[in-house]
matplotlib code that plots the C-alpha trace (Angstrom):
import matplotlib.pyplot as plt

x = [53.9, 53.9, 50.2, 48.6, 47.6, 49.2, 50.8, 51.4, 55.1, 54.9, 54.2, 55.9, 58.9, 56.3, 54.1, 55.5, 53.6, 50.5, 47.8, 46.5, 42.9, 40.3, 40.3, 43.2, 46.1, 49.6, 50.4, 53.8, 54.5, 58.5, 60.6, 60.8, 57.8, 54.3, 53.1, 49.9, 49.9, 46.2, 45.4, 42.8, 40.9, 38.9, 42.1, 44.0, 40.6, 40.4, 44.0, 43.8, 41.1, 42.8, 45.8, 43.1, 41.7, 44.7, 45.3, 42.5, 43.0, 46.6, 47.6, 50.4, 53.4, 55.6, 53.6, 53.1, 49.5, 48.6, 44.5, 41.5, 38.3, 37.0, 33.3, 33.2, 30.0, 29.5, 27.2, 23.3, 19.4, 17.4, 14.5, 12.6, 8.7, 8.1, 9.4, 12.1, 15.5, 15.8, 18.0, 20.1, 20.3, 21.4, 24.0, 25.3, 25.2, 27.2, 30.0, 29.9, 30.3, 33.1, 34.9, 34.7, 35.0, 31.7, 30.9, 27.3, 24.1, 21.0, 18.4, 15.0, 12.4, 9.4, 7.2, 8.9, 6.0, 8.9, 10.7, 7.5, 3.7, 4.9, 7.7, 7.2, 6.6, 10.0, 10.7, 9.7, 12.5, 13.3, 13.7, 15.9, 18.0, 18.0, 19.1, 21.5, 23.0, 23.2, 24.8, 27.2, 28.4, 28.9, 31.0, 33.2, 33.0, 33.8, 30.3, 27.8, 25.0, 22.3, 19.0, 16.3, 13.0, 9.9, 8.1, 6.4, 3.6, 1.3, 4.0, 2.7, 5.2, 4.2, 6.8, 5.5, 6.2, 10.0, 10.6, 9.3, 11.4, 14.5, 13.4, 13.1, 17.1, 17.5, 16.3, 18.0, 21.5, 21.0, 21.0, 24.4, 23.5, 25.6, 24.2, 21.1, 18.7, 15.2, 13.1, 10.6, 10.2, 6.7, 4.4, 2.1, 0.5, 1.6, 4.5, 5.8, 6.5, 10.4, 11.2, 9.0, 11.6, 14.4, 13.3, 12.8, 16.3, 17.7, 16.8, 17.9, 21.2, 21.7, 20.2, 21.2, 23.8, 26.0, 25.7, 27.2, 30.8, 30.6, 27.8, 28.0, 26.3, 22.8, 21.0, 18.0, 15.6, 13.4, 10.0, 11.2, 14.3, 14.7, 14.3, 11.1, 9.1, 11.4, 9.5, 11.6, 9.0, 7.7, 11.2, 11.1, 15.3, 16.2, 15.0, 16.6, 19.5, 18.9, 17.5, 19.3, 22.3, 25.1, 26.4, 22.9, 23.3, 20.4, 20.0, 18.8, 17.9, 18.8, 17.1, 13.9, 13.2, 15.2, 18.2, 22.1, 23.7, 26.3, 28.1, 25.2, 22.9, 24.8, 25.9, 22.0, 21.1, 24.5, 24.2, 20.2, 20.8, 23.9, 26.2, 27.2, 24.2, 24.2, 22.9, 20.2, 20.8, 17.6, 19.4, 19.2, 16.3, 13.2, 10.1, 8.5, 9.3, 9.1, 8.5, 12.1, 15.3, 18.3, 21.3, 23.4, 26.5, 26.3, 26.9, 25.9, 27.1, 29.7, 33.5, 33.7, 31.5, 33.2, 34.3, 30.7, 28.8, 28.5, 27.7, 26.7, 24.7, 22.5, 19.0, 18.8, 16.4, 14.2, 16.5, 19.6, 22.2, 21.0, 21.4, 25.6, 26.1, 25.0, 27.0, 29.7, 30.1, 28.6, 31.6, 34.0, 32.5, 32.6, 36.4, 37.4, 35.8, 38.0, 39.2, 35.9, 35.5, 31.7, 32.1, 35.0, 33.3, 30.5, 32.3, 34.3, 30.9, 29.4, 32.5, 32.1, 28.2, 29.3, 32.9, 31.9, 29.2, 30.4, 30.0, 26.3, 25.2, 26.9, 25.0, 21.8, 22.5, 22.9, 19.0, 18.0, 19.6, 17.0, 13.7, 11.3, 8.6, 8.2, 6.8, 10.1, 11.6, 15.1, 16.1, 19.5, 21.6, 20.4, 21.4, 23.5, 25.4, 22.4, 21.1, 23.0, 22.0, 18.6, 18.1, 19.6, 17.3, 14.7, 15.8, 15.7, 19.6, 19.6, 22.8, 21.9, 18.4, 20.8, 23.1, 19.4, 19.3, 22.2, 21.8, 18.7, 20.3, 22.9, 20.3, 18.0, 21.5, 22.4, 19.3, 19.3, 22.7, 21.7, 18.9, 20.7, 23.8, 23.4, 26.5, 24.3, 21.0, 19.9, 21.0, 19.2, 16.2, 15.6, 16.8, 13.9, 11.0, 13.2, 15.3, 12.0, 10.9, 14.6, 14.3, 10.9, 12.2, 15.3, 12.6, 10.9, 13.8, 14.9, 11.3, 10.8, 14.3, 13.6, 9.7, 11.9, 13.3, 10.7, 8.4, 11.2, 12.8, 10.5, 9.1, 7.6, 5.2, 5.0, 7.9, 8.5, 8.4, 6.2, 5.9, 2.2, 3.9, 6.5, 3.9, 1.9, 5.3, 5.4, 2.1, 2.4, 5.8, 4.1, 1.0, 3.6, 5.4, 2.5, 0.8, 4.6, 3.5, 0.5, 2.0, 2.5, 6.2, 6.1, 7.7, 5.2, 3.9, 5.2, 3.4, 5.0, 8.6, 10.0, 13.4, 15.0, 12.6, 14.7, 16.0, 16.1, 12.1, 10.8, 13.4, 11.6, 8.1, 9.0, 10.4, 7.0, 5.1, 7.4, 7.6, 3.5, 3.3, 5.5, 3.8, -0.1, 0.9, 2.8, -0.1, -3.2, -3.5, -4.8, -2.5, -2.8, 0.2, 0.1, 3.1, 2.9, -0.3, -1.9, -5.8, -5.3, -3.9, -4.2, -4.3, -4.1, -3.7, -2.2, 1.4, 2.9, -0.4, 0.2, 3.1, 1.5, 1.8, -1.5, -1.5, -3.4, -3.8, -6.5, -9.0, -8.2, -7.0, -4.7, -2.5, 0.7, 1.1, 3.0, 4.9, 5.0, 2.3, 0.2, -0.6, -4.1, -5.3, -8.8, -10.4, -7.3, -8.8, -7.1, -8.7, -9.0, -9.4, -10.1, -9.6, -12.9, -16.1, -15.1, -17.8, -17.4, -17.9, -16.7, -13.3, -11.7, -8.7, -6.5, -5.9, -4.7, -6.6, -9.8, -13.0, -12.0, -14.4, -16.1, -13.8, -14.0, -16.1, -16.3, -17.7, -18.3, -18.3, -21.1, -22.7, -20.8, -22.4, -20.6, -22.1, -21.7, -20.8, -21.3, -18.1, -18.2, -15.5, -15.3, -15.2, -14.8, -11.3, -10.9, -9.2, -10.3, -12.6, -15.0, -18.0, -20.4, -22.3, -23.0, -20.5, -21.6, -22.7, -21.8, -20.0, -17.6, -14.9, -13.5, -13.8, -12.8, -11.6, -12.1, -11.0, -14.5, -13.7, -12.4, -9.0, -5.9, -6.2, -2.9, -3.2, -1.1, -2.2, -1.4, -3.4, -5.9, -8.1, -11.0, -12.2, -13.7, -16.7]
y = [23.5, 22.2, 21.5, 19.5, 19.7, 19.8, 16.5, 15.5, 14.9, 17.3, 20.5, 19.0, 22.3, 24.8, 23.3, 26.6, 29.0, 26.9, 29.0, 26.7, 27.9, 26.0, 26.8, 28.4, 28.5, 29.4, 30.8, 31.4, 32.8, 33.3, 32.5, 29.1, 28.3, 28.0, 26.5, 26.2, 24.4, 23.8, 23.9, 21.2, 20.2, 23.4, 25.2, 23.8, 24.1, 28.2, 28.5, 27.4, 29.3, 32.5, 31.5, 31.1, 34.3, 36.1, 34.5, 35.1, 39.3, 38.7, 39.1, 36.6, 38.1, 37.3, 37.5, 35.5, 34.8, 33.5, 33.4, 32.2, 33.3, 35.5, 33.2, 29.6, 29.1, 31.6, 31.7, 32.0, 30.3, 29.6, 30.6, 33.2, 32.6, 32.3, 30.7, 28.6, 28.3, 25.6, 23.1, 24.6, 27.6, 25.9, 23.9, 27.1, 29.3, 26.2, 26.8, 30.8, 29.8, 27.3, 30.1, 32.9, 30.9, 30.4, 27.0, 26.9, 26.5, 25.9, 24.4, 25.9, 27.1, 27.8, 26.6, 23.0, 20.8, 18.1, 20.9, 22.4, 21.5, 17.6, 17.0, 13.8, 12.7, 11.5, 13.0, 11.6, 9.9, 12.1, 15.0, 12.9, 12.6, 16.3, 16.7, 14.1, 15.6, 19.2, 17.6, 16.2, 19.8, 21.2, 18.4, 19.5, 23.3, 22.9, 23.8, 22.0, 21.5, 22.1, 20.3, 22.2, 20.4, 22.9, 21.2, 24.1, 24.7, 21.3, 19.4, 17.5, 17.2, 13.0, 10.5, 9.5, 13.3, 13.0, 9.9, 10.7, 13.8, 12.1, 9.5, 12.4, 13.2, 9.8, 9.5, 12.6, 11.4, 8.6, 10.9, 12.1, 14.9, 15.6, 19.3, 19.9, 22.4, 22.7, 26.2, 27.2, 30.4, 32.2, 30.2, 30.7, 28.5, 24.9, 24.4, 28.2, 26.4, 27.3, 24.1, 22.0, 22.7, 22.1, 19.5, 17.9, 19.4, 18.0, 14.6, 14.9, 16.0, 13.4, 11.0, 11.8, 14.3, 12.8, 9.9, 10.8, 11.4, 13.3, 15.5, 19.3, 20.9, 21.2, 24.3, 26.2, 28.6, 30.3, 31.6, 34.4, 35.2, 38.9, 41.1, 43.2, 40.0, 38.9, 39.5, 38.9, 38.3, 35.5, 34.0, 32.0, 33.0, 32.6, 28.9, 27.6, 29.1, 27.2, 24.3, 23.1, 22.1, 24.1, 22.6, 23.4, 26.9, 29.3, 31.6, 35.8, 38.1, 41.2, 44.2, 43.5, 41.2, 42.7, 44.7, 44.8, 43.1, 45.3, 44.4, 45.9, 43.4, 40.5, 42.0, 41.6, 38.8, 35.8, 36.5, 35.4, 32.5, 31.3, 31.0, 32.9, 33.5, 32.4, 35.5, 34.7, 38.2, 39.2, 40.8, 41.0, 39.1, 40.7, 38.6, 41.6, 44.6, 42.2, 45.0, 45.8, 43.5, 44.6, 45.1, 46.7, 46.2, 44.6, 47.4, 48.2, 45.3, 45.8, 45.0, 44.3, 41.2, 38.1, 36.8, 37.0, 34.7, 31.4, 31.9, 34.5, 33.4, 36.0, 35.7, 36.2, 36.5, 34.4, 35.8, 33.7, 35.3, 38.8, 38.0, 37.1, 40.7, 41.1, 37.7, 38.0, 41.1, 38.6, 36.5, 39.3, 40.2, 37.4, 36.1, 39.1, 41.7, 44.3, 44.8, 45.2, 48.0, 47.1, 50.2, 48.4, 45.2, 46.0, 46.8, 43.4, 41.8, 43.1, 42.4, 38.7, 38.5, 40.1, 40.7, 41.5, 44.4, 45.7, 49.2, 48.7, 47.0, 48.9, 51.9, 50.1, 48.6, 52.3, 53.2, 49.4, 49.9, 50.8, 49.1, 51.8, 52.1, 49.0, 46.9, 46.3, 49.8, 48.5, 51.3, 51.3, 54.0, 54.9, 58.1, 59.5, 60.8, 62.4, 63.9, 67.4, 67.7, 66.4, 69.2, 72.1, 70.8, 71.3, 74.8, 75.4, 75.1, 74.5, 72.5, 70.6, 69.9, 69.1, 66.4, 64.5, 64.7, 62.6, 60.2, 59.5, 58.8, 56.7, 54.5, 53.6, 52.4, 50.1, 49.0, 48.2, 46.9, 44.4, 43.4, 42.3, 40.6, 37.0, 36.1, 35.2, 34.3, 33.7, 37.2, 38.4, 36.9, 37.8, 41.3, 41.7, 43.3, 45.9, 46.7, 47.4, 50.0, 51.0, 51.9, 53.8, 55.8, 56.8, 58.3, 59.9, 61.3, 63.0, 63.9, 65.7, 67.6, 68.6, 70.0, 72.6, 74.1, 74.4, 75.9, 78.2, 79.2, 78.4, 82.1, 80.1, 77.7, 76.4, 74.9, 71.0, 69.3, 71.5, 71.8, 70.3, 67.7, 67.0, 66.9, 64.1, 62.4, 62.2, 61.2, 58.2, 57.1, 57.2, 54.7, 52.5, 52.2, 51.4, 49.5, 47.5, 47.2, 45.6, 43.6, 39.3, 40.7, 40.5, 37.3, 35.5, 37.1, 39.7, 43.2, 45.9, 46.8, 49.9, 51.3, 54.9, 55.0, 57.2, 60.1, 59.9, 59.5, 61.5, 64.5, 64.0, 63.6, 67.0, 68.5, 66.8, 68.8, 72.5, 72.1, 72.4, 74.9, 77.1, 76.5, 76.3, 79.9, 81.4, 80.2, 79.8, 76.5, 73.6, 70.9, 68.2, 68.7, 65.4, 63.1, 60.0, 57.6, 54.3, 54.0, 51.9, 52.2, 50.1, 52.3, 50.0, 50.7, 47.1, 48.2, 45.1, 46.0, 49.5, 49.8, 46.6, 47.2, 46.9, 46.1, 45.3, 42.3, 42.1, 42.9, 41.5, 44.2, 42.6, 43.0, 41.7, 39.1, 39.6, 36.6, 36.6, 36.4, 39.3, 41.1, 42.3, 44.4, 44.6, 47.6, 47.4, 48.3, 47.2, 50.0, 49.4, 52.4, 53.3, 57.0, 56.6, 54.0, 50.3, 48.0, 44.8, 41.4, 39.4, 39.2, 36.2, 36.6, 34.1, 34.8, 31.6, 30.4, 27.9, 29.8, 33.5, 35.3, 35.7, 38.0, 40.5, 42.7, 44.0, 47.0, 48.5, 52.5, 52.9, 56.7, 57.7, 55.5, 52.1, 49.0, 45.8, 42.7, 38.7, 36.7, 33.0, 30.1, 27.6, 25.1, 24.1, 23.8, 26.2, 29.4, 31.3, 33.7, 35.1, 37.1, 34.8, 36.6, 39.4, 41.8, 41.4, 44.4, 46.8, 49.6, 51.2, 53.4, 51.5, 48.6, 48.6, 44.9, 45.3, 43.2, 43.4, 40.3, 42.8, 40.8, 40.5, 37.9, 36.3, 35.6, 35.5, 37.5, 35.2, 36.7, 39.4, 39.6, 42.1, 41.2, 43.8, 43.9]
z = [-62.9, -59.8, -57.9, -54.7, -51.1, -47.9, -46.9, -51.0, -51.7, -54.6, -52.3, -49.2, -49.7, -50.0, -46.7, -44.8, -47.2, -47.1, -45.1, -42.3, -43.6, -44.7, -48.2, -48.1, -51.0, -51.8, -55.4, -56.5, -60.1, -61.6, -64.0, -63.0, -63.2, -61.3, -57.8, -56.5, -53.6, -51.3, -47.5, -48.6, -51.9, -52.2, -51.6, -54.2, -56.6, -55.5, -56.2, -60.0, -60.1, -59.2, -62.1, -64.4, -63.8, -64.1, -67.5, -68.8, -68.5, -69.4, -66.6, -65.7, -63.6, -60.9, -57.9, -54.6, -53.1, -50.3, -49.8, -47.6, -47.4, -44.6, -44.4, -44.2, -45.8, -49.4, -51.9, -52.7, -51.5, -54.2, -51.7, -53.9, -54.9, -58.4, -61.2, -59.7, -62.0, -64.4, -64.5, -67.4, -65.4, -61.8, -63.7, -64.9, -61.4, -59.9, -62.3, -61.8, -58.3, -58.6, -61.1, -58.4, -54.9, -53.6, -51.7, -50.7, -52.8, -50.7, -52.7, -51.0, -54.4, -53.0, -55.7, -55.9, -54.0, -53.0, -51.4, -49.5, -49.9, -50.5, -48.1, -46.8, -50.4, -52.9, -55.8, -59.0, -61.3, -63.5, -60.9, -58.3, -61.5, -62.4, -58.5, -58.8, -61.6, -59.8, -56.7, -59.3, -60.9, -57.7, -56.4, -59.4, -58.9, -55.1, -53.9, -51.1, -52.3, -49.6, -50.1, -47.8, -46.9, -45.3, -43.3, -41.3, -43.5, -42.1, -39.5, -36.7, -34.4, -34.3, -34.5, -38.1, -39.0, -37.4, -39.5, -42.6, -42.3, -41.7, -44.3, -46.9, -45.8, -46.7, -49.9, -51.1, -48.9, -51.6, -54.8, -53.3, -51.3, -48.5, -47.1, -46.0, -44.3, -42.3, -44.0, -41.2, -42.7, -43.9, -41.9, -38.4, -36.4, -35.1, -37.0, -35.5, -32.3, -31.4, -28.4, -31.2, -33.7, -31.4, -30.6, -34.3, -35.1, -32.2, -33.4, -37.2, -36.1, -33.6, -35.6, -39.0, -39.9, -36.7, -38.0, -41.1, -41.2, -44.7, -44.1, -43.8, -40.4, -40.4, -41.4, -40.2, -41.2, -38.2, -38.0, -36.6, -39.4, -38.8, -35.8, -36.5, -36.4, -33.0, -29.8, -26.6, -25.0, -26.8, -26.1, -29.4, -30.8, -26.8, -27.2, -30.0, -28.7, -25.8, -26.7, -29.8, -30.6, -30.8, -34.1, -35.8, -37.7, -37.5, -40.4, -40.1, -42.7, -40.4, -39.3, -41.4, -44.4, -46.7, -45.0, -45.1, -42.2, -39.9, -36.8, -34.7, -36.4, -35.5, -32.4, -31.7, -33.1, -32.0, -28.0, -28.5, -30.6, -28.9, -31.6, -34.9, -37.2, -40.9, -43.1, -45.5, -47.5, -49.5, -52.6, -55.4, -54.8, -57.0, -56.3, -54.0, -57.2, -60.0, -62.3, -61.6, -62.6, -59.9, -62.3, -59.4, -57.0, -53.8, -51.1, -47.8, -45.9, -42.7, -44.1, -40.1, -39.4, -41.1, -37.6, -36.5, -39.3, -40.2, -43.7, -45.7, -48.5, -51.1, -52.2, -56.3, -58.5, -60.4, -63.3, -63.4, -65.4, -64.5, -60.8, -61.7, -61.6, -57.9, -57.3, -58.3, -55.9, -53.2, -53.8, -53.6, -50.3, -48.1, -49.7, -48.4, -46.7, -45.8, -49.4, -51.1, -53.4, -54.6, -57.4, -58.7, -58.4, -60.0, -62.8, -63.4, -62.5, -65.5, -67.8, -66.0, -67.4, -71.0, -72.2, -75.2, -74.8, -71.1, -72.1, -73.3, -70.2, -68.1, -69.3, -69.3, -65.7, -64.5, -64.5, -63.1, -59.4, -57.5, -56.6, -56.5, -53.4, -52.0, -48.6, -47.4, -47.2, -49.0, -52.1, -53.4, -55.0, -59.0, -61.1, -59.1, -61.9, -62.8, -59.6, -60.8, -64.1, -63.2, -61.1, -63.9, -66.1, -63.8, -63.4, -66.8, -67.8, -71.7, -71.2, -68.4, -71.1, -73.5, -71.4, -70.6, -73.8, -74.9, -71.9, -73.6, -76.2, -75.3, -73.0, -76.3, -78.4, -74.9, -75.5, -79.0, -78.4, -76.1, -77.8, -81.0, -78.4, -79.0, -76.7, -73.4, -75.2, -71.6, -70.4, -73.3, -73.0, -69.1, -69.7, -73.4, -71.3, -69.4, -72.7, -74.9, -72.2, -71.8, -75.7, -75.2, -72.1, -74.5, -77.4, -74.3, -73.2, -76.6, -77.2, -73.7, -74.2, -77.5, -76.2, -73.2, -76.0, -78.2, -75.6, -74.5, -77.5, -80.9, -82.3, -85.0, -84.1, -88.0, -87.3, -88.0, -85.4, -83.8, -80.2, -80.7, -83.1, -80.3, -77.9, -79.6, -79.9, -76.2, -75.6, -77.9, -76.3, -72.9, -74.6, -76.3, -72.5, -70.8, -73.7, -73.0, -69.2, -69.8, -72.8, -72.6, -73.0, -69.4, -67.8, -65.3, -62.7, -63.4, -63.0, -65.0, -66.6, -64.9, -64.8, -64.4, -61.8, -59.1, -61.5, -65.2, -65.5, -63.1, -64.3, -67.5, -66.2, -64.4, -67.9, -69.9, -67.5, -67.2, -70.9, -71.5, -68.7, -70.7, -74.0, -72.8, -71.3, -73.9, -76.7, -74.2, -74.7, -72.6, -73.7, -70.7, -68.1, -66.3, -67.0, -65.4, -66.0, -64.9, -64.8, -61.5, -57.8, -54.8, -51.2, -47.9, -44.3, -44.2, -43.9, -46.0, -48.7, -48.8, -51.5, -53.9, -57.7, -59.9, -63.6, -66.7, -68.5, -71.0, -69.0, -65.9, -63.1, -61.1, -57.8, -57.7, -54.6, -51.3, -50.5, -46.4, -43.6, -44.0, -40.0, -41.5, -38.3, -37.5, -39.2, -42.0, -45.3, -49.2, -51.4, -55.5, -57.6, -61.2, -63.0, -64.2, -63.8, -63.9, -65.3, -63.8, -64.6, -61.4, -59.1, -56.9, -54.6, -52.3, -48.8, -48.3, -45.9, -46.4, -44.4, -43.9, -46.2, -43.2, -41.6, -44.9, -45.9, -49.8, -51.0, -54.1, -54.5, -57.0, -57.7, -54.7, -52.2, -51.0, -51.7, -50.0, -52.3, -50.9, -50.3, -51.2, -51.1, -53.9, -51.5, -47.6, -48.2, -50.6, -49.8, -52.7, -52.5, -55.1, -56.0, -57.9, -60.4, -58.4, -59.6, -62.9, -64.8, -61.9, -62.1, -59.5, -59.4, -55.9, -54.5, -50.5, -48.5, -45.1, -42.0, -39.8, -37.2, -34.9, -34.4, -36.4, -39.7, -40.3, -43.8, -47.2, -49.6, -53.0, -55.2, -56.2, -59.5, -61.2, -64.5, -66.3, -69.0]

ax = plt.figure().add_subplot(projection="3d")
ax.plot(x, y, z, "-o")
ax.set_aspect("equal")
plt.show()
């Protein structure tokens, strides 16, 4: 075998068959034996890679590559809120990344105070040692590891503020960090200020990262990330584009929050920023459906843009290994666009995540695609494969009932499967709450096939199971599910389990229902036709509100947070409402913002008439609000949030609780 870089005597014959890429590699395999031979270090690294990869699916024939990748800057943020990753689980994402040719980690976890809330402050000892250590494994696996500081949130544009940011840079230069990145992201106010941030970036690159022969460029994350929140107008891309540096990169989630990226998006977005934008792609990123896990491939991205970014880097979940699945495609992507088959990628991406039990996550990955109804508008292919049996069952084809049937079937043995796989205990454990409803949706499935042909074919309703039998069945599955959904199975913060959600359960939802339409008409019965059920449901003419998930924990009624500024327009209402009457024994909620109860209004819809309910802080500098002990003993079936300052409330919306008697 014969390795090394350009310019080493051992690879000096083979320089001609070197790409002059960064990153780039020459592989040659024959009968004589084996050359891998780097365009630099991360070449040579990517190119045993590749050998190792085809050795380890047997795989080893003559062949000659020659490779770079298509994006200079590939791999994931760590920018979702929630519970950030552990260190276990970074070290092991930075040698996923070193195994399948990414090169950029930006470290950015919203709920790490050092990172955020405590910028200016240094990290205690035994965390600058868990960051050393991470800068450490990616050095070995060929990734930068980006540090991001977020200042935004309470900057001062003062001198002090400048130097204590560049001190910060400093300190973590020291624990061996040679990447880093600027988050202005999620905020308003002062620190939204685009020449202000130009202006501070301006000085940490001329004063820092030029300083610095062995540090990456410097990274940036607007105010103004995507183009629905843009305003020309307002001019704020036009000036950093302007204004700062040309060898700062600016990143851009696309159309919207959470969008693909295509060559009209960037053909938008590089002319205003004055240089090639760095994608921030939200997905698989989960924190806004965290009822869902996002087991599917990475799709809908132009195979025409790598000339026209920066870096593309993805946004995963607060699930580690789950989020490999998506990756892995991610990585596939931006080494080479114009060859990416994300079905096929997919596929190896799931084998990647668990040789050993492909076939049962595979199956089980099929009905957790999509994301179900959400703020952001961003769905993604699930059950097609279904879609044409779904829609003969509907009809009433007893083979079509009968397929659903063994789907079912086979989605409660994945299930089972994967709960008893002990090969990725990791895997297994973020997977536990989806694969316990995944089981129950599998009994509902047999249960709800077996009740359409009961109630269309049974003469004999002495029969065991009955239809009345199988109709209990059903309605006990549907308890145990949500029962599950309300259940401290759940991981934190998180609202529900849901999956099928696209096709397989609402084709049996729609089958539950046809099936006791049948029978209540055949027998003149009144058996209960409605399917689907949860006691609770939030209604807002806040657009980013509108689509927010409500749950049930003991009894506290709770809606999930939304993570960015919340527009709340004067007049815009957040509605709360029960199936029956609520007795009540208080309620507190976090705008986010110290002072604003002022600008709301509560009310309370008791024996049909609404009923206004006081609004208190905790504190001056508190911004949770509450109810005092006035809601206690009241009972409501809504309760109404209204903005009555007559202008718009920028506020965040961080969290929302009912407590019931």
């Amino acid at each position: 075998m014969v390795i090394g870089v350009r310019g080493d005597k051992a690879v000096k014959k083979y320089r001609k068959f070197i790409p002059e890429k960064k990153e780039g590699y020459y592989l040659k395999v024959d009968q004589s034996g084996i050359v891998i031979a780097g365009n630099d270090e991360n070449g040579l690294f990517y190119g045993v890679q590749t050998l190792l990869g085809m050795m380890a699916e047997g795989k080893l024939e003559t062949c000659t590559v020659t490779d770079w990748p298509d994006v200079p800057f590939r791999g994931t943020v760590e920018g979702f809120y929630g519970t950030p990753w552990s260190h276990k689980a970074r070290i092991s994402q930075l040698e996923f990344y070193g195994r399948y040719k990414m090169n950029a980690y930006i470290y950015g976890p919203k709920d790490d105070p050092w990172h955020r809330n405590q910028w200016r402050e240094e990290y205690p000892e035994a965390e600058a040692k868990r960051i050393h250590e991470l800068v450490e494994v990616a050095k070995q696996n060929g990734v930068n590891f980006y540090w991001a500081i977020h200042p935004g949130v309470d900057i001062k544009w003062t001198t002090e503020d400048r130097d204590a940011l560049v001190a910060k840079f400093e300190k973590m230069y020291a624990l061996g960090v040679r990447s880093f990145a600027v988050f202005f992201d999620d905020i308003w106010g002062e620190g939204t200020k685009a020449d202000k941030q130009a202006e501070l970036l301006n000085y940490v690159d001329d004063n820092f990262i030029q300083k610095k022969p062995d540090v990456s460029p410097l990274v940036m994350c607007p105010t103004e990330y995507n183009k629905a929140w843009s305003n020309d107008e307002r001019g704020y891309l036009r000036t950093l584009g302007s204004k700062m540096n040309k060898g700062i990169d600016i990143m851009w989630t696309g159309n919207t929050v959470v969008h693909c990226i295509d060559k009209e998006t960037m053909e938008w977005i590089n002319p205003r920023i004055e240089r090639k934008a760095y994608i921030w792609l939200n997905f698989p990123v989960s924190d806004f459906v965290r009822d869902h896990i996002l087991l599917g491939p990475a799709y809908g991205n132009g195979l025409d843009i790598a000339d026209d970014v920066s870096g593309f880097v993805s946004n995963p979940m607060e699930h580690a290994e789950a989020s490999k699945i998506s990756l892995y495609g991610i990585a596939d992507y931006t080494w080479n666009m114009k060859a990416y088959d994300y079905q096929k990628d997919w596929e190896r991406g799931l084998k990647a995540v668990l040789p050993g039990n492909y076939e049962a996550l595979r199956t089980f990955a099929l009905y957790n695609k999509d994301l179900g109804p959400n703020g952001h508008g961003f769905r993604r292919e699930e059950g097609d494969e279904l879609k044409d049996i779904a829609a003969k069952a509907i009809a009433g084809d007893h083979v079509a009932w009968t397929t659903m049937m063994n789907k079912s079937v086979q989605l409660k043995v994945a299930s089972d499967i994967l709960l008893n796989d002990e090969s990725n205990p990791e895997l297994q454990r973020e997977l536990r709450p989806w694969l316990l409803q995944g089981k129950l949706l599998g009994d509902f499935g047999q249960v709800v096939c077996m009740m359409s042909f009961k109630a269309k074919t049974s003469k004999n309703s002495a029969d065991f199971p009955s239809f009345q039998n199988l109709y209990d069945q059903a309605r006990s599955i549907q308890k145990q599910m949500y029962d599950l959904e309300n259940s401290d199975v759940r991981h934190a913060l998180q609202p529900g389990i849901k999956l099928g959600t696209k096709v397989m359960l609402p084709t049996l939802n729609t089958l539950f229902t046809n099936a006791v339409k049948v029978y209540n008409a055949k027998n003149y019965t009144k058996l209960n036709e409605v399917a689907a059920y949860n006691p609770y449901k939030v209604t807002s003419t806040v657009k980013q509100l509108a689509l927010l998930p409500v749950s049930l924990r003991g009894n506290d009624i709770t809606i999930a947070p939304a993570l960015e500024v919340i527009n709340w327009q004067a007049g815009g209402e957040l509605v709360l409402e029960g199936d029956r009457a609520m007795t009540l024994q208080g309620m507190d909620f976090n705008l986010g913002v110290a002072g604003v109860a002022k600008h709301f209004k509560l009310e309370l819809l008791v024996d049909g008439q609404w009923k206004q309910v006081s609004l208190l802080h905790y504190s001056e500098k508190d911004p949770v609000i509450h109810t005092g002990n006035e809601l206690a003993g009241m009972t409501a079936t809504k309760l109404r949030l209204t903005n009555i300052s007559g202008v718009e409330q920028k506020v965040y919306f961080k969290g929302f609780k009912v407590v019931k008697r």
